[in-house]
TORKOL-4160 file (C-alpha; in steps of 0.2 Angstrom, whole numbers, padded with zeros to 4 digits, m for minus):
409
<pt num="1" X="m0015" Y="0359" Z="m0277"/>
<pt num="2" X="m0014" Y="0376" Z="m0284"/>
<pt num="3" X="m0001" Y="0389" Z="m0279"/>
<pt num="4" X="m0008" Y="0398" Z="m0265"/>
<pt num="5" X="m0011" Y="0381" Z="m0259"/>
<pt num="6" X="0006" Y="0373" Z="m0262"/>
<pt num="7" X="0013" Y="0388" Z="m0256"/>
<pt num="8" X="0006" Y="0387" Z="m0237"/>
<pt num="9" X="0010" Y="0368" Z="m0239"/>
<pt num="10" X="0028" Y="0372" Z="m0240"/>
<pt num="11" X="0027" Y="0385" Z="m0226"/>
<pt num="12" X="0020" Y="0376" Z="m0215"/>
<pt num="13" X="0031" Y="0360" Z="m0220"/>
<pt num="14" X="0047" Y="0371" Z="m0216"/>
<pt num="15" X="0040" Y="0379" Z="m0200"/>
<pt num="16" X="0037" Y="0362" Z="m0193"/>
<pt num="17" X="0054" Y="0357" Z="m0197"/>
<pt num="18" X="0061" Y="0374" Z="m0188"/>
<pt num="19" X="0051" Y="0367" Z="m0172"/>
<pt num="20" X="0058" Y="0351" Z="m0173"/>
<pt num="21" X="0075" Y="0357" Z="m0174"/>
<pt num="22" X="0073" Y="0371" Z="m0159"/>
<pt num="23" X="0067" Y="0361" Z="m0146"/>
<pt num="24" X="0084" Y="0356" Z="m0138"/>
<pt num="25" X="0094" Y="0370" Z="m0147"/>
<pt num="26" X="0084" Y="0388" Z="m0144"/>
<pt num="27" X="0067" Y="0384" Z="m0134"/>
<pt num="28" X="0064" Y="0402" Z="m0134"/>
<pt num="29" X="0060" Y="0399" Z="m0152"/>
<pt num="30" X="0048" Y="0387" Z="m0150"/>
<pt num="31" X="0032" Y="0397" Z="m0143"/>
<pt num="32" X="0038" Y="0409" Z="m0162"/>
<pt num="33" X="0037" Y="0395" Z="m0174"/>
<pt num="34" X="0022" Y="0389" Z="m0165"/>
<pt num="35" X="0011" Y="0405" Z="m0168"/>
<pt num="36" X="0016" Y="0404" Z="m0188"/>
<pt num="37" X="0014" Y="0386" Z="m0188"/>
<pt num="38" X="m0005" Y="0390" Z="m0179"/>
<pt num="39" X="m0008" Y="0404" Z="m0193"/>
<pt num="40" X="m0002" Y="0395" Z="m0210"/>
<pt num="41" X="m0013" Y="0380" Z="m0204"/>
<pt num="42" X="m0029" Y="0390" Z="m0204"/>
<pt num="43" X="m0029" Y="0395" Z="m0223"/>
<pt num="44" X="m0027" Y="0376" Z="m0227"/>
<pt num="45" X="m0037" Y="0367" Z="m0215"/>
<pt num="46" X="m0047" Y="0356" Z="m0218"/>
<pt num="47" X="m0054" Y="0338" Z="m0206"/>
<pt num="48" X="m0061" Y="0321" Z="m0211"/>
<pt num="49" X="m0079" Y="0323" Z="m0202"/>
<pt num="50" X="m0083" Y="0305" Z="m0206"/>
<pt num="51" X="m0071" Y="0297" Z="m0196"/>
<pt num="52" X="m0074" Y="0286" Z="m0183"/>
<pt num="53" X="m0076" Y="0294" Z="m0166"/>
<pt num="54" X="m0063" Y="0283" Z="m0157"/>
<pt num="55" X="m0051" Y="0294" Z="m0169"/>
<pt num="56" X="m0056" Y="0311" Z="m0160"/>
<pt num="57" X="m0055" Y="0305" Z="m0143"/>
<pt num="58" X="m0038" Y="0310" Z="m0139"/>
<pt num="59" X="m0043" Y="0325" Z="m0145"/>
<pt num="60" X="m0058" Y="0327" Z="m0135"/>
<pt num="61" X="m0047" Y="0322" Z="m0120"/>
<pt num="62" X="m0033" Y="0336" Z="m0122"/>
<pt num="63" X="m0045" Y="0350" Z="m0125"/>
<pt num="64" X="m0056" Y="0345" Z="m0111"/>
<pt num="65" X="m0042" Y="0345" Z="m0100"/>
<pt num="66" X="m0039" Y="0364" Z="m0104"/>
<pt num="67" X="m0055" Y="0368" Z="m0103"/>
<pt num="68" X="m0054" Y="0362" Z="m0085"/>
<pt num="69" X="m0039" Y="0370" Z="m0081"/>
<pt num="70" X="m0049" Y="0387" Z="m0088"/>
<pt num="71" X="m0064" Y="0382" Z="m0074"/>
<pt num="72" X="m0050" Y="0381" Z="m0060"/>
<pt num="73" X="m0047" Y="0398" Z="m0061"/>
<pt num="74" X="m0068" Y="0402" Z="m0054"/>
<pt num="75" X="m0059" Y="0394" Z="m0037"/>
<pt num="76" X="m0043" Y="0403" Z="m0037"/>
<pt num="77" X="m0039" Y="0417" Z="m0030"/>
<pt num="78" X="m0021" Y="0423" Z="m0039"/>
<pt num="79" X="m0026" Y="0424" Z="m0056"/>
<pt num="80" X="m0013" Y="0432" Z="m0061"/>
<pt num="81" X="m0003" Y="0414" Z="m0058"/>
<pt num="82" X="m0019" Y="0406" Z="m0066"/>
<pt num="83" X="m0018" Y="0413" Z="m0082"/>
<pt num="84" X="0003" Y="0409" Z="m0085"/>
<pt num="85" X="m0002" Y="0392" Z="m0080"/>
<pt num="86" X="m0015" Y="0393" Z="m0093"/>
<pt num="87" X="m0002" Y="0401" Z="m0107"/>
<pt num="88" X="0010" Y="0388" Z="m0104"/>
<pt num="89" X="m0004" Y="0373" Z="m0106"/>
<pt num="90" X="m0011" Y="0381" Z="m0120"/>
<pt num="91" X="m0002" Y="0368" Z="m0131"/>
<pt num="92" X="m0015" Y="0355" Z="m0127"/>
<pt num="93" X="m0028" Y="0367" Z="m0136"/>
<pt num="94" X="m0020" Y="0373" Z="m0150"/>
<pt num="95" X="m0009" Y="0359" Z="m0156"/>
<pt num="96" X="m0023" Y="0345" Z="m0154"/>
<pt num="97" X="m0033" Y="0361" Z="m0167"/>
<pt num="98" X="m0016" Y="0361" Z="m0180"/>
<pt num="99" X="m0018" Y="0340" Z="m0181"/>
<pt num="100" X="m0035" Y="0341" Z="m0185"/>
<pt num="101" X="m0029" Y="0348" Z="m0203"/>
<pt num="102" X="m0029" Y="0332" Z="m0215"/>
<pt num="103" X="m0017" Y="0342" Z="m0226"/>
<pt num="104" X="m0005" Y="0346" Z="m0212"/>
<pt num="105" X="0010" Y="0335" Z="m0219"/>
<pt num="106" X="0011" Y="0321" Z="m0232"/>
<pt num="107" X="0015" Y="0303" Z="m0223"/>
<pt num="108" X="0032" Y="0304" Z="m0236"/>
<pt num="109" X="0039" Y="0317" Z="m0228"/>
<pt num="110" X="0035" Y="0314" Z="m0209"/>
<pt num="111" X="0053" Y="0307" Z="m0207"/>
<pt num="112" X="0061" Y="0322" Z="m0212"/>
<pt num="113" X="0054" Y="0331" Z="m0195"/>
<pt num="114" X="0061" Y="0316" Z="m0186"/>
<pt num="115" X="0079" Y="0320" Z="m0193"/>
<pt num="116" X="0076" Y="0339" Z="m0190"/>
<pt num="117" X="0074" Y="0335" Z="m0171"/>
<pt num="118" X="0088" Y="0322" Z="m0172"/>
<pt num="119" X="0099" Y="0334" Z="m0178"/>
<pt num="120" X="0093" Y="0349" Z="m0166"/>
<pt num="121" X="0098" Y="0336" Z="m0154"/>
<pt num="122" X="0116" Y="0330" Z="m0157"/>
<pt num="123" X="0118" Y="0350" Z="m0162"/>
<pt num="124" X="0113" Y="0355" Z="m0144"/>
<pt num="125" X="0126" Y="0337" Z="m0138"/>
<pt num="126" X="0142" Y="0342" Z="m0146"/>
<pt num="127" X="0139" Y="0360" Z="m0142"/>
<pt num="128" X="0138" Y="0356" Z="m0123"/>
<pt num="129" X="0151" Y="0343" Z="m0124"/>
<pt num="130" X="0163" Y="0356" Z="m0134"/>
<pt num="131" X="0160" Y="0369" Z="m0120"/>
<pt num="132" X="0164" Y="0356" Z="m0107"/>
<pt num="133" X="0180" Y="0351" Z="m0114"/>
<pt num="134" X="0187" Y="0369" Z="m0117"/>
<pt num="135" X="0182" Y="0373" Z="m0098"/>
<pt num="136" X="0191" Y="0357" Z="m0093"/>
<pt num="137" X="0208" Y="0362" Z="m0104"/>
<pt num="138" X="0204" Y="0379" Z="m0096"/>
<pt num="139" X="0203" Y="0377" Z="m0078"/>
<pt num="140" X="0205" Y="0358" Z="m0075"/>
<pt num="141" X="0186" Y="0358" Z="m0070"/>
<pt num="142" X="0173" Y="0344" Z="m0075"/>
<pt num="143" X="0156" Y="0350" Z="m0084"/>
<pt num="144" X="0154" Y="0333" Z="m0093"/>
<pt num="145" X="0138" Y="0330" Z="m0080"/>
<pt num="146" X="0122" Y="0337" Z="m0075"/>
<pt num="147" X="0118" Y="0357" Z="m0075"/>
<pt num="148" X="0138" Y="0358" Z="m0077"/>
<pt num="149" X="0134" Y="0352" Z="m0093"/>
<pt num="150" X="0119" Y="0358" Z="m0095"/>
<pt num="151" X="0118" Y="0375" Z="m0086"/>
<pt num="152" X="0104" Y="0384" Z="m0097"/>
<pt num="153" X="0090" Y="0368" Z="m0102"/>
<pt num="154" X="0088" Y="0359" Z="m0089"/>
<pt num="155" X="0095" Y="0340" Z="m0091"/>
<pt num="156" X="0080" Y="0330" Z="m0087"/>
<pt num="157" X="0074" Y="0338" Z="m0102"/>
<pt num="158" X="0086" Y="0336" Z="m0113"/>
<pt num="159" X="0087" Y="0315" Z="m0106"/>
<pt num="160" X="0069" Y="0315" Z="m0112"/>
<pt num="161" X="0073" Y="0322" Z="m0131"/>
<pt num="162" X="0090" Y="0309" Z="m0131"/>
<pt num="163" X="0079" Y="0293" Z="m0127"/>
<pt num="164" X="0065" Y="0299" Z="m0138"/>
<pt num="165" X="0078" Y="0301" Z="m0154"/>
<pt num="166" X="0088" Y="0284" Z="m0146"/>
<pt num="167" X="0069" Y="0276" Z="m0149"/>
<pt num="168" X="0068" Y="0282" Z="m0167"/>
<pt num="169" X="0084" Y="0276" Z="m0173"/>
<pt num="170" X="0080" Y="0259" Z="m0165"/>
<pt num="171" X="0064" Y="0256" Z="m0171"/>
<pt num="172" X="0066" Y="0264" Z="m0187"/>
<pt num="173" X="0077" Y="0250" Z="m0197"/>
<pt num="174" X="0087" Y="0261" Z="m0210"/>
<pt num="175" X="0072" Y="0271" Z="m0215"/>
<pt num="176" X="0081" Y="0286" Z="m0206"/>
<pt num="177" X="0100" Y="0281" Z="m0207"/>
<pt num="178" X="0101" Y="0270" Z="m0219"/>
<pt num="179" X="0122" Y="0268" Z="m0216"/>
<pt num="180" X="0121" Y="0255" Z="m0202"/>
<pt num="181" X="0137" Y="0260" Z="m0196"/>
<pt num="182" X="0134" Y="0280" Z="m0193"/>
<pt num="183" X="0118" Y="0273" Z="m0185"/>
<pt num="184" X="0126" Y="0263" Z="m0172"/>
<pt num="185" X="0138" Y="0276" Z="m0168"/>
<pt num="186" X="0124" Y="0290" Z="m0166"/>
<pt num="187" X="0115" Y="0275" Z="m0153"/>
<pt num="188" X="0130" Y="0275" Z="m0144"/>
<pt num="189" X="0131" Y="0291" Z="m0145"/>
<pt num="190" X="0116" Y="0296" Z="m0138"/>
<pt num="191" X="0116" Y="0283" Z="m0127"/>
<pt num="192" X="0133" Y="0291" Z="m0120"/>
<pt num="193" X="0126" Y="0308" Z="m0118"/>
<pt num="194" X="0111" Y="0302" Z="m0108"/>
<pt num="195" X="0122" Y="0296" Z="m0097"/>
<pt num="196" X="0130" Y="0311" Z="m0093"/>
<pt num="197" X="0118" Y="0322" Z="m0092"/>
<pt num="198" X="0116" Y="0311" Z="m0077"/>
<pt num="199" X="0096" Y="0312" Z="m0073"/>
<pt num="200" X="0093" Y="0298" Z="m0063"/>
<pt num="201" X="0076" Y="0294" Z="m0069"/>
<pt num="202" X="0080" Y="0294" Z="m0087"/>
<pt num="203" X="0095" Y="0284" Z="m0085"/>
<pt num="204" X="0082" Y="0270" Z="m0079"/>
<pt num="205" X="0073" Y="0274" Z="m0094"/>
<pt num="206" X="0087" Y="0273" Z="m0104"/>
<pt num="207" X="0088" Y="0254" Z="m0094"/>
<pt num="208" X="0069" Y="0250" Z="m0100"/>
<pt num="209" X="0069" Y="0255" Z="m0116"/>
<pt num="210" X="0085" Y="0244" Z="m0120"/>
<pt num="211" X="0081" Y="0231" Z="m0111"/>
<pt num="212" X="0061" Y="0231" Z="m0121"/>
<pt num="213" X="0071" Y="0231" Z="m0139"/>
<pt num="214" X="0085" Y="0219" Z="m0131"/>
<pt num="215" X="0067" Y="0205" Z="m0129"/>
<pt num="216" X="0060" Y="0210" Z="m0146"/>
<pt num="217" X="0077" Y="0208" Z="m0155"/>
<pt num="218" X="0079" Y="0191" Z="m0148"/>
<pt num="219" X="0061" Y="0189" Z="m0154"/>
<pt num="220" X="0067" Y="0192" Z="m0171"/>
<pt num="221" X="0083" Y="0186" Z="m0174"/>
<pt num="222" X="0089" Y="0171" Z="m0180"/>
<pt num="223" X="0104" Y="0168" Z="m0171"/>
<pt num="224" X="0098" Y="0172" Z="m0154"/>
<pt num="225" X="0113" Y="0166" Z="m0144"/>
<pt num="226" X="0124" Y="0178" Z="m0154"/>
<pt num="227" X="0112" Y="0192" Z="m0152"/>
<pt num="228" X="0109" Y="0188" Z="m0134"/>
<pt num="229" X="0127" Y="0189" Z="m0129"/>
<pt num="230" X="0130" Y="0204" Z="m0142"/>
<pt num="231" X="0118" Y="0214" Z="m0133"/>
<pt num="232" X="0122" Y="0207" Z="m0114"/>
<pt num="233" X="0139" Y="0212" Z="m0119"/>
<pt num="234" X="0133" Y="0232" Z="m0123"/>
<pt num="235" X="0119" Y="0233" Z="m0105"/>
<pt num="236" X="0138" Y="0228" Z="m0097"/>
<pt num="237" X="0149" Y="0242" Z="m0106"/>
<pt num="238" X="0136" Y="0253" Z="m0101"/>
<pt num="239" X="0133" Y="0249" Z="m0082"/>
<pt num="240" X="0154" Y="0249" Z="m0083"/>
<pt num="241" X="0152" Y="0266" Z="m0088"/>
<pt num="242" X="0140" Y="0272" Z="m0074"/>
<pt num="243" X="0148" Y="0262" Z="m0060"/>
<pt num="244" X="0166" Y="0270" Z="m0064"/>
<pt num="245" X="0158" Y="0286" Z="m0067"/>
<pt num="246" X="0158" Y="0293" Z="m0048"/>
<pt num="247" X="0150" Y="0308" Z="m0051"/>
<pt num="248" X="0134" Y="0299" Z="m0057"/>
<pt num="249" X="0136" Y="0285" Z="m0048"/>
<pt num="250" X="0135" Y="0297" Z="m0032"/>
<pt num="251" X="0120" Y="0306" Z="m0036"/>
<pt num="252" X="0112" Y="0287" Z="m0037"/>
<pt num="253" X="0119" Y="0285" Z="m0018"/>
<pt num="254" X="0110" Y="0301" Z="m0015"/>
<pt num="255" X="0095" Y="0294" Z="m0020"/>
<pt num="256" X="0095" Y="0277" Z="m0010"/>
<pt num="257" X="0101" Y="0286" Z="0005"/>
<pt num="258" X="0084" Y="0299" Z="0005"/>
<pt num="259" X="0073" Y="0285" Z="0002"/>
<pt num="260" X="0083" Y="0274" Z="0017"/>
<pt num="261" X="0070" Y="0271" Z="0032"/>
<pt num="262" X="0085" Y="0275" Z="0043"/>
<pt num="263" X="0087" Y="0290" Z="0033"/>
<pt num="264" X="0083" Y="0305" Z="0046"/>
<pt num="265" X="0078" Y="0320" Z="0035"/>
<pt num="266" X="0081" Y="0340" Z="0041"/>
<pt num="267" X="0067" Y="0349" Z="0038"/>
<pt num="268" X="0079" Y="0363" Z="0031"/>
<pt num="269" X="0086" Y="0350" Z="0017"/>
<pt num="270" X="0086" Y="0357" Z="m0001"/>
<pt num="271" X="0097" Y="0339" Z="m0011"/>
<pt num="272" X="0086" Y="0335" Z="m0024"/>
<pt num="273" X="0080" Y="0318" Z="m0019"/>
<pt num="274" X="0076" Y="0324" Z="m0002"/>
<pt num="275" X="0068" Y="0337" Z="m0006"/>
<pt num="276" X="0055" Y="0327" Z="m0016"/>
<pt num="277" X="0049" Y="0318" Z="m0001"/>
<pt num="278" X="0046" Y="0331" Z="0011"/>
<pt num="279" X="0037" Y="0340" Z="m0009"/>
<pt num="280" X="0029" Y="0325" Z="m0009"/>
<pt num="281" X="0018" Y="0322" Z="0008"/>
<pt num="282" X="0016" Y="0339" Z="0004"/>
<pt num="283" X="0006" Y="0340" Z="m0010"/>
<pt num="284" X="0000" Y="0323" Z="m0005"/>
<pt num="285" X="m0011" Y="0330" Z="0012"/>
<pt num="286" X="m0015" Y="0346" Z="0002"/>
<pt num="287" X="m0024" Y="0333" Z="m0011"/>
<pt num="288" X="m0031" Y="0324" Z="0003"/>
<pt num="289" X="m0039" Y="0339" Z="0008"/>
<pt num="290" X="m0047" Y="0345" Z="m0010"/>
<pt num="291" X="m0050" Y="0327" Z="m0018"/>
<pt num="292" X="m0063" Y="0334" Z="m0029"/>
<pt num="293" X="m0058" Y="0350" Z="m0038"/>
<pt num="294" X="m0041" Y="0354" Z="m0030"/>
<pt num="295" X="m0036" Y="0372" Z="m0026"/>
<pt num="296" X="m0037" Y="0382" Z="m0041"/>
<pt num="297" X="m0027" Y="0383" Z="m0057"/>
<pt num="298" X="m0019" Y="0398" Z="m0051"/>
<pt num="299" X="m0015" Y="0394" Z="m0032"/>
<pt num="300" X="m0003" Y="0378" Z="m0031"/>
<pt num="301" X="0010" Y="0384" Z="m0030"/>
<pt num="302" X="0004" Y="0396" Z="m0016"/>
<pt num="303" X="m0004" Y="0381" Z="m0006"/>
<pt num="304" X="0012" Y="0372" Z="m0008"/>
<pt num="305" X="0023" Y="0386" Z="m0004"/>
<pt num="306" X="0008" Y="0387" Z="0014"/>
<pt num="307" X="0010" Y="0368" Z="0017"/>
<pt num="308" X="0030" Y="0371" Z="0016"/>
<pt num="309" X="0028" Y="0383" Z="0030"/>
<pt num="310" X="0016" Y="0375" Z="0041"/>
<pt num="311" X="0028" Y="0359" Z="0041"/>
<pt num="312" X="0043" Y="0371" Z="0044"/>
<pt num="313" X="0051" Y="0364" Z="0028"/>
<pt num="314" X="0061" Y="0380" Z="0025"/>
<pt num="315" X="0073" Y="0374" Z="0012"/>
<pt num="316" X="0061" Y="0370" Z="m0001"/>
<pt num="317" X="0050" Y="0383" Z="0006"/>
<pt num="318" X="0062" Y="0397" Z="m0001"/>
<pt num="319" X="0065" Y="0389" Z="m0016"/>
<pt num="320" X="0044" Y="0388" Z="m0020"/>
<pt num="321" X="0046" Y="0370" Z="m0027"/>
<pt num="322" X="0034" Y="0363" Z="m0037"/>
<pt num="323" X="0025" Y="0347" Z="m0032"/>
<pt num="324" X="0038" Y="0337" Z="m0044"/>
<pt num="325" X="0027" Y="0326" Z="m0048"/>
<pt num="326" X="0013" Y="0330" Z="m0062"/>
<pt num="327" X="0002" Y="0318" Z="m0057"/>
<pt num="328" X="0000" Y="0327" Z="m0037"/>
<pt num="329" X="0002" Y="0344" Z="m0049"/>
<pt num="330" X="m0012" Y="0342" Z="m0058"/>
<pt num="331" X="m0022" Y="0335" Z="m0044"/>
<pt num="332" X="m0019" Y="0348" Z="m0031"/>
<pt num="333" X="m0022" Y="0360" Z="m0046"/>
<pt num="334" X="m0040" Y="0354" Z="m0053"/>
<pt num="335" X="m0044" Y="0340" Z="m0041"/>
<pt num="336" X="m0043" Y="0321" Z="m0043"/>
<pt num="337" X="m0055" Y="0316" Z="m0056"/>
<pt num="338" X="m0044" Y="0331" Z="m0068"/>
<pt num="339" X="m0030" Y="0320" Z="m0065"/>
<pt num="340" X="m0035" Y="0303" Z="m0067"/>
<pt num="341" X="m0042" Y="0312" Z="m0086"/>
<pt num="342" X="m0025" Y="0317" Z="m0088"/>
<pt num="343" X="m0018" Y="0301" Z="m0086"/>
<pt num="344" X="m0033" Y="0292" Z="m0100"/>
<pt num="345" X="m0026" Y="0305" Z="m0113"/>
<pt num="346" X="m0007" Y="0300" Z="m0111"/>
<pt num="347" X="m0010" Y="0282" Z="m0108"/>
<pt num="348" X="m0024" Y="0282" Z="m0124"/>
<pt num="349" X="m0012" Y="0275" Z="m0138"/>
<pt num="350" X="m0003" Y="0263" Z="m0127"/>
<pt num="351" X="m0024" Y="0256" Z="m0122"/>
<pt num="352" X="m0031" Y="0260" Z="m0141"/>
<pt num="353" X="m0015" Y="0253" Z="m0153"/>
<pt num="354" X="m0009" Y="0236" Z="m0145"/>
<pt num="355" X="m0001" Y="0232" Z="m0161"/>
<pt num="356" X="0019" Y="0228" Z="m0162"/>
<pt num="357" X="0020" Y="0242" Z="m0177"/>
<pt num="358" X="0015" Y="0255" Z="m0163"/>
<pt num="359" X="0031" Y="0251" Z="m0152"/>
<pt num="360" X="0039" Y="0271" Z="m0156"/>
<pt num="361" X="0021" Y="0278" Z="m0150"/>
<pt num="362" X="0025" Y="0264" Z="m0133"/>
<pt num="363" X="0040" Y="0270" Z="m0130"/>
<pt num="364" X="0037" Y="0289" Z="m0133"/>
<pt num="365" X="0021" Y="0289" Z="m0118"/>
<pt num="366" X="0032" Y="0277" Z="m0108"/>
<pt num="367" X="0047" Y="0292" Z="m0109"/>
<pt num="368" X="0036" Y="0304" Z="m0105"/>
<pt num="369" X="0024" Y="0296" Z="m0091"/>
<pt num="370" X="0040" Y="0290" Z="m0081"/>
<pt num="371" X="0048" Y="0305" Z="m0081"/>
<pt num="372" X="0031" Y="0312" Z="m0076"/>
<pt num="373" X="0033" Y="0303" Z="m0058"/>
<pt num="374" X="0046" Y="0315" Z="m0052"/>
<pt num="375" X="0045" Y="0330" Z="m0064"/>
<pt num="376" X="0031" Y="0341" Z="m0068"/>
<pt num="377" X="0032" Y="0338" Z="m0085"/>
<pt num="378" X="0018" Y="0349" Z="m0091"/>
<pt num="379" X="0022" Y="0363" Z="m0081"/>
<pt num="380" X="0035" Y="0373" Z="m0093"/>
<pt num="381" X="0039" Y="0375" Z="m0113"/>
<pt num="382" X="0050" Y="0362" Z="m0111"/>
<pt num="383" X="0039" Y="0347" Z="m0108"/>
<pt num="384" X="0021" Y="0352" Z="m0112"/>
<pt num="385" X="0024" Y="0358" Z="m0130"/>
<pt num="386" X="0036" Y="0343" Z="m0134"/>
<pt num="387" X="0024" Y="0330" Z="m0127"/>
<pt num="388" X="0009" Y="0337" Z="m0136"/>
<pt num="389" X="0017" Y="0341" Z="m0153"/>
<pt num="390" X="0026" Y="0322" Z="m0155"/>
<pt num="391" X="0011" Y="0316" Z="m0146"/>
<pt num="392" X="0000" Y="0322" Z="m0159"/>
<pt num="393" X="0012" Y="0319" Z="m0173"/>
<pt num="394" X="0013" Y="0302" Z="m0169"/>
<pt num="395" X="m0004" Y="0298" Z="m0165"/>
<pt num="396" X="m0009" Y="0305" Z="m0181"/>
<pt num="397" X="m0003" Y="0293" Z="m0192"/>
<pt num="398" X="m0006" Y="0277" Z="m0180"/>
<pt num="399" X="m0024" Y="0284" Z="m0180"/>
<pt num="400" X="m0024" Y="0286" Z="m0200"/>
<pt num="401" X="m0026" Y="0273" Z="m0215"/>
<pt num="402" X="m0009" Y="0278" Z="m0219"/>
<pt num="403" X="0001" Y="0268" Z="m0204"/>
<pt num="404" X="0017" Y="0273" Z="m0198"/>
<pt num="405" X="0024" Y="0255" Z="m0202"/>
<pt num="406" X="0031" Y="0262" Z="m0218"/>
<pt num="407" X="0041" Y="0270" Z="m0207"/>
<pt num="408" X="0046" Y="0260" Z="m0192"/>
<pt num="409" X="0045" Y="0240" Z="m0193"/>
């Protein structure tokens, strides 16, 4: 490699790192580190052109996508709306481009973006956690939950980047921590802080993704009963934890009640989970009504927002609420056939890598997908560019001759 060469190597290597690091810390850094990550690439690109296609198909998928999202906007008519939709999904054209480059990063050094990102993450934990303790030694208030903890990223995200650094340190033997015992404490650790950050659908998660390691330990070890009452002991501790925590425990009542048949919802009502429902059969007759190609990149929210007000749902009306659901968002958006292509491109590595060495891939889509029921995921910084950038990360070294089982076992 000559110097120019190792040079833009190095640049590249440390921006990719910076990334990692700001996703949970300074998100306003992200789109920054991405433009200079974007333009070091370009003066040392270079692709394998004799691979085999089933490689590319993700990135067929991801750039066709955007190139369909770019054809809604012929049918809409706020283009203005249209185009910020289009600057926030720009990830799925630009990052699937900076994975092409076979000399993007060496499979050695592919761990040390995972510590960057584990780091960003306990960083961004302690400083929330911190905050809420001097406010509770203040005033006597509790901020160890939800937005109160959370008040400037909001703590769905911030679930999602927890269980996706939980996943790395479980499936990744000591090749990250190599000190067991700092290892189990950051586990628990994260384990605690997804907890209280008290998103209900990543605290299922969190349930899934323990209970899918607890099956393949028992797999592997040999002294099952040990392990088995080991690990029953730890899924107890932390139900404890939830069922003596009232704050959380009441936003799960919350949610039972709004989905209770005998539940008799006000049109006006803006709690979170009942709100989703009245979104929900929103959106739902709106993509009834435009199966094919939706209403335009750039009028969703706009048809929501008219759909809110024909149904005299007035609380979520002034709140001009997404459709929560990206599945309905991009549907409603771009039509039903664009969705059910979305939904090819994240499910691809969990149909095209069966194999039990691509479990941290598994778990990274299952993360995502689920949260993608009752968020929409792709619809801000927070979600698209995370998901693409680990997406393709990830996938290109399953996708490689180099395998990721060097790393994670």
């Amino acid at each position: 490699m000559n110097g120019t060469n190792e040079i833009n190597a190095r640049l590249l290597f440390y921006n990719l790192m910076a990334l990692c690091f700001v996703f949970p810390i300074a998100p306003k850094l992200v789109p920054f580190f991405l433009v200079i990550i974007s333009i070091v690439s370009l003066f040392n690109f270079k692709t394998e052109l004799n691979k085999q296609f089933n490689y590319y198909k993700p990135f067929i998928l991801s750039i066709s996508f955007y190139l369909i999202s770019i054809l809604g906007l012929l049918w809409s008519s706020d283009i203005t709306s249209g185009i910020k939709h289009l600057e926030i999904k720009l990830s799925f054209l630009i990052i699937p481009l900076i994975f092409l480059n076979k000399n993007l990063i060496s499979q050695l050094k592919i761990k040390y973006l995972f510590y960057s990102f584990l780091i960003g993450n306990c960083f961004a934990a302690i400083f929330a956690l911190g905050n809420a303790a001097l406010i509770y030694f203040q005033k006597g208030i509790n901020h160890f939950t939800y937005t109160l903890l959370s008040p400037n990223f909001h703590p769905t995200y911030l679930s999602m980047y927890a269980l996706f650094c939980l996943s790395l340190l479980l499936l990744s033997g000591n090749m990250l921590i190599k000190n067991k015992y700092l290892k189990n404490v950051l586990i628990v650790f994260l384990i605690l802080w997804t907890i209280l950050l008290s998103s209900k659908i990543n605290i299922a998660v969190l349930f899934i993704v323990l209970t899918f390691q607890l099956i393949h330990n028992l797999k592997a070890s040999q002294n099952k009963f040990k392990y088995l009452i080991i690990s029953l002991l730890s899924l107890f501790c932390v139900a404890a934890f939830l069922y003596f925590n009232t704050s959380i425990t009441e936003r799960f009542k919350a949610g039972f009640t709004a989905i209770s048949p005998s539940n008799n919802i006000v049109n006006s009502e803006t709690e979170s989970n009942v709100a989703r429902i009245l979104i929900w059969k929103s959106a739902s007759n709106l993509v009834i009504q435009h199966p094919l190609i939706g209403v335009g990149t750039g009028d969703v929210n706009n048809e929501l927002v008219k759909e809110y007000e024909n149904r005299s749902y007035s609380g979520i009306k002034e709140k001009r609420l997404n459709a929560h659901n990206q599945y309905l968002q991009t549907a409603l958006s771009t039509g039903i056939p664009s969705a059910l292509l979305l939904l090819l491109f994240l499910i691809f590595p969990i149909l095209a890598f069966s194999s039990p060495k691509y479990r941290i891939l598994h778990y990274f889509i299952v993360i995502f997908c689920v949260n993608g029921l009752v968020e929409s995921t792709l619809e801000n910084q927070a979600g698209v560019v995370f998901f693409m950038f680990f997406y393709f990360l990830l996938l290109r070294y399953t996708s490689n001759k180099i395998e990721l089982n060097t790393i994670f076992k």
